[in-house]
C-alpha positions in Angstrom: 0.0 0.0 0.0 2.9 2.5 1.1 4.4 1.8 -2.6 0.6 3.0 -4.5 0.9 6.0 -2.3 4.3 7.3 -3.4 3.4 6.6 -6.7 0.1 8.5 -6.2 2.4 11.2 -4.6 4.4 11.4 -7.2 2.1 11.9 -10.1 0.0 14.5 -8.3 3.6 16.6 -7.8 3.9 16.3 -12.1 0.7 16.3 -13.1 1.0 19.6 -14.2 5.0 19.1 -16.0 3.1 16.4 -17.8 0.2 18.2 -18.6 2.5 20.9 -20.2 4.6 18.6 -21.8 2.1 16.8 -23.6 1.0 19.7 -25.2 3.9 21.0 -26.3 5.0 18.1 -27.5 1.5 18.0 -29.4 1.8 21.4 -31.1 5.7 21.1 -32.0 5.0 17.8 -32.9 2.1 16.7 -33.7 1.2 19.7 -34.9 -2.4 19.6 -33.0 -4.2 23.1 -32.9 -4.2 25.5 -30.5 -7.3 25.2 -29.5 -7.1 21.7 -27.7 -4.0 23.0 -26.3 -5.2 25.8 -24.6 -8.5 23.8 -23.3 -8.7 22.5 -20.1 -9.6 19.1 -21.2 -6.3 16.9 -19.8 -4.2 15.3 -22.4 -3.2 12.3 -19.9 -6.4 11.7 -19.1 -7.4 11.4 -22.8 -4.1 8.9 -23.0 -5.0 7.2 -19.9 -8.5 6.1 -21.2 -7.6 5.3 -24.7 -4.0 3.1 -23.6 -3.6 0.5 -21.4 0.2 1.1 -21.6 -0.7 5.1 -20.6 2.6 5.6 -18.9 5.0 3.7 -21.1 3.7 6.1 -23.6 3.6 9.6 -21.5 7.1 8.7 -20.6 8.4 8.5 -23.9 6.4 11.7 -25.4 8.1 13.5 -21.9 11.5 11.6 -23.1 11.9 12.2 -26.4 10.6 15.9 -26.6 13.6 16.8 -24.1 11.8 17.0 -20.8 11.9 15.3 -17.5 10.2 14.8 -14.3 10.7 15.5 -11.1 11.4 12.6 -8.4 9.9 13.2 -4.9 12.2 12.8 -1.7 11.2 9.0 0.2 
C-alpha cells in the first residue's frame, strides 16, 4: 500500500510538467491546434483512457521531446 501511495504522490507533484509537456510536445509535434492545447480538457487523461500502456507512452512523449520529471524525496 505504502508503494501506491508514493506513486500517487508522485504523479499529483507532475501532473501539471506532464500536462505541459504533452502539449507542447503535441503542437511542435504533432502539430495539433491551438485550441485543444489551450483547453482544459487533460491530455493524460485522454491517454490514460484510450492506452492501457498510458505511462510507457507519456514517458516517452516526456522523453523524447527533451523533458523530465521530477522525483519526490522517500
Amino acid at each position: 500500500m505504502q508503494t501506491m501511495l508514493r506513486w500517487l504522490r508522485w504523479l499529483q507533484m507532475n501532473l501539471t510538467n506532464i500536462e505541459g509537456y504533452l502539449r507542447r510536445a503535441g503542437m511542435e509535434i504533432l502539430g495539433l491546434e491551438e485550441e485543444l492545447l489551450t483547453s482544459r480538457a487533460s491530455l493524460l487523461g485522454a491517454i490514460r483512457e484510450r492506452h492501457r500502456n498510458w505511462l510507457e507512452i507519456t514517458q516517452r512523449i516526456i522523453c523524447n521531446s527533451g523533458g523530465w520529471l521530477s522525483s519526490i524525496p522517500w
